[in-house]
N, C-alpha and C positions, 0 to 999 in steps of 0.2 A: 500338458497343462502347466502352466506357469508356476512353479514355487514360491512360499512367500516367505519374503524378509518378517525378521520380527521385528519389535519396535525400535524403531530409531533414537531415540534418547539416549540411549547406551554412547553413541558416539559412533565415527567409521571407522574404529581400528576394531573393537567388537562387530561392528557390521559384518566386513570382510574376513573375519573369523569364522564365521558363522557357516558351519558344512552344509547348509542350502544354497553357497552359491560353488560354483564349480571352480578352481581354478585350472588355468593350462598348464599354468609354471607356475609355480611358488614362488621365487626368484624374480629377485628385479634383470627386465632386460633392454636393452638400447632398442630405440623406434629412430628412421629417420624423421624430423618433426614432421617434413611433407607425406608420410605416409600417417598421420595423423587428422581427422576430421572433430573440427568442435560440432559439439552437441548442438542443433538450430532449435533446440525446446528445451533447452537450457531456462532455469525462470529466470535467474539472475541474468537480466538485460545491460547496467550500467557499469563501468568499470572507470575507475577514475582513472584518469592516465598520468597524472602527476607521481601516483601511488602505483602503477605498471612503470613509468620510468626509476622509480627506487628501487622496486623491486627486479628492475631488466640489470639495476646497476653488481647488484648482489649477488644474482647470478655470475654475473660476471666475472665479479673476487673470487666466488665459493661454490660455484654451481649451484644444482638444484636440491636439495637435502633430503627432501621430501618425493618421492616415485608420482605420478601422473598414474591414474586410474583407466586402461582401456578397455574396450570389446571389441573383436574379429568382426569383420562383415563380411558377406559376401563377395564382394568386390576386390577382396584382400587387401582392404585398408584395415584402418581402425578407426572406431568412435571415440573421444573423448566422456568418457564418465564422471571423473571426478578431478579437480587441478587447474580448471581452467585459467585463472589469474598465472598462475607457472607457465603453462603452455603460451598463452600471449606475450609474458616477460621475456621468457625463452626465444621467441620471434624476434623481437625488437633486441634481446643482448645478441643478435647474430647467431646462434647455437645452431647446430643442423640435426645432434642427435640428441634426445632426452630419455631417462630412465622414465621406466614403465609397468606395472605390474597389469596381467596380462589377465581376462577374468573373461567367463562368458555367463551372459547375464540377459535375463527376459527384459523386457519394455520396460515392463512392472518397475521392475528392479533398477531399472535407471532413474526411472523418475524419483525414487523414495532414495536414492544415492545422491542425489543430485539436490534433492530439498535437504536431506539434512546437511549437508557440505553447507547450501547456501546460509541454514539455520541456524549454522554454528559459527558463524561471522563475528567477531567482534563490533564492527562494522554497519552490520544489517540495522536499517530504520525500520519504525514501527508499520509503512507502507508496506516496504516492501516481505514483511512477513506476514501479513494479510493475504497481498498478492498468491504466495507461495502458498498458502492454506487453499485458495481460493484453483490454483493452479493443481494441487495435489487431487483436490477432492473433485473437480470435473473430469481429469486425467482417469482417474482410477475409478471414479462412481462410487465415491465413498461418504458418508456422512460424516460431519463435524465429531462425534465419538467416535468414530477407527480414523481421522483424520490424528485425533489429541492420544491417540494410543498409537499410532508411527512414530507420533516424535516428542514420546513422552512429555506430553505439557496435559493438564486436563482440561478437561472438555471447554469450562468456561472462559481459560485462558485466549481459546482461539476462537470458541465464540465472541469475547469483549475486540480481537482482535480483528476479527472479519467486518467487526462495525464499522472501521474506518470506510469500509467501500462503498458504503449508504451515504458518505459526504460527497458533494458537485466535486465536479473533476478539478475546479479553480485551488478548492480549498485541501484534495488531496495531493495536490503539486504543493502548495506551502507543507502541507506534513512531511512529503518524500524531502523537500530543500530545508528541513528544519526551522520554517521562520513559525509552527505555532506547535507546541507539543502535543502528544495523544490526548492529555491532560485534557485541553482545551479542546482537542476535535472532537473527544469523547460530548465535552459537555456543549458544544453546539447542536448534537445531532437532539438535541432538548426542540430547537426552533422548529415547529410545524411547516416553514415558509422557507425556500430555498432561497430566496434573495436574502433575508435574516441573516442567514448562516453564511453566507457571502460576507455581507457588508460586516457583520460581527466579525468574522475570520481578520478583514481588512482592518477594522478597529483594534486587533488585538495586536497585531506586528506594530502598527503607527502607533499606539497610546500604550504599548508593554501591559497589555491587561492579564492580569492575575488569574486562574481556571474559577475562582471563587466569584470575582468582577462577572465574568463569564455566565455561572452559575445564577446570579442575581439579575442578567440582563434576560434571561431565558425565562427566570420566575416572574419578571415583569412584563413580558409578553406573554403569559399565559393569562391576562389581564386585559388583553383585549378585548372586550364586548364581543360575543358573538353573535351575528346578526338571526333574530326571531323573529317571526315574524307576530308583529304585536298591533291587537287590537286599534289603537287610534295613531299607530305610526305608518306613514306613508310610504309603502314600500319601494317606491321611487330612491328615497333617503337609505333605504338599507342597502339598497343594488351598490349606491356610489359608494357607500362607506367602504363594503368589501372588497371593492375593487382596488379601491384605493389603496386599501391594507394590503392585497395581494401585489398591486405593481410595485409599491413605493418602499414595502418589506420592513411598515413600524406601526406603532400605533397609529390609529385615526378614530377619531372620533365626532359626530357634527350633531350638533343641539339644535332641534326643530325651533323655531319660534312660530310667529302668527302669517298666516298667506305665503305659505310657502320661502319664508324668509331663516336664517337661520344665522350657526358660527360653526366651522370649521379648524379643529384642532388635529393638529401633525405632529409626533414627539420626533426630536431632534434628539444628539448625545452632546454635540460642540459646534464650535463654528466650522470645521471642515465637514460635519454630516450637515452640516444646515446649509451650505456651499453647496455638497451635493444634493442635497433635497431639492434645493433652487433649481440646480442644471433640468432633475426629472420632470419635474414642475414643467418647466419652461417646453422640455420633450413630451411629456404626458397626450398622449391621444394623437401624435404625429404618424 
């Protein structure tokens, strides 16, 4: 049966203190790197290489300071656990042997090593600690409170942070590349309408809008007519309206007159959403 780490908050110098995991050797020892395998369920996917070449450079003067975390496999290699930015530097400065502290350690145990390493990032974006909540607790089958108790945060901290993954893929690519803050993702996920929350996303990089701008454009959309179906209005007129609301992602609104005549009102924000309004317009129903 798997033993269990306690909460991860503490940090991984109390981690690997900690007499539930086993070590081999206590002692740092030399690995050659090729007898080293990176972790392929590793969460942390992106690595900057501008920031692996500084870091290949450093090595280089000073070596590595800091041990590299492994585990024995079968195979008589090693997994990589915990270090991996080191381990890759270490490649690219040419090194063929790195220090290593040598540990044997369940699945379990890798994965909850591995998120708090990634957790503790200077570095880490607001995505990608989503991701890593989102990664922990399918991995382990765990819910959001023993997810916020591995790694010491409370509950609702990584519940506000798991929101991020209810936005379209477009607008969580701008959070992971920093062009709109949490701030702002947070308060789009306000828009019922996923085009909304697009086209808002896009509004907010081009026109520098403020999370409070934001906030106002979201309470003005909740002002859209909802369509009912009403005694002397011809449900004809209610179909198009909502459709229109759903393809074109703004207000619409169309004022019946006499024999089936009417006016058709579209809110715009400037002249580039009114540019693009025209473009959908002109595609509408193609």
């Amino acid at each position: 049966m798997a033993k269990k780490l306690g909460g991860l908050g503490r940090g991984l110098d109390s981690l690997f203190a900690d007499n539930s995991v086993e070590e081999i050797n206590p002692s740092v020892n030399k690995l050659r790197i090729m007898e080293i395998e990176p972790n392929h369920d590793q969460p942390r996917k992106d690595f900057d290489e501008k920031a692996l070449s500084e870091l290949a450079e450093s090595i280089e003067q000073h070596g590595i300071l800091q041990p590299l975390v492994v585990r024995p496999l079968a195979s008589g290699s090693y997994q990589l656990v915990a270090g991996e930015r080191r381990w890759r530097a270490a490649r690219i400065a040419g090194l063929t042997e790195v220090p290593v502290i040598i540990k044997e350690l369940t699945d379990e145990e890798v994965i909850e090593i591995a998120m708090i390493e990634n957790l503790q990032r200077e570095d880490l974006n607001p995505l990608e600690e989503a991701l890593g909540y989102r990664y922990m607790m399918d991995e382990l089958k765990i819910t959001q409170e023993q997810a916020a108790e591995k790694v010491g945060k409370s509950r609702p901290a990584v519940a506000n942070a798991l929101r991020l993954l209810k936005l379209p893929a477009a607008v969580q690519n701008m959070v992971k590349n920093n062009l709109i803050s949490p701030g702002h993702a947070r308060a789009l996920l306000g828009f019922d309408n996923e085009n909304m929350i697009i086209e808002t996303a896009k509004m907010i990089v081009k026109e520098d809008l403020s999370v409070r701008d934001v906030e106002s454009l979201v309470k003005k959309s909740k002002k859209v007519p909802k369509v009912v179906k009403q005694q002397k209005r011809d449900k004809f007129f209610s179909e198009v309206e909502l459709a229109l609301v759903e393809n074109l992602g703004r207000k619409v609104k169309i004022k019946e007159a006499k024999q089936d005549a009417g006016v058709l009102e579209i809110e715009f924000f400037d002249k580039d959403d009114l540019e693009d309004l025209a473009m959908k317009l002109e595609n509408y129903g193609k």
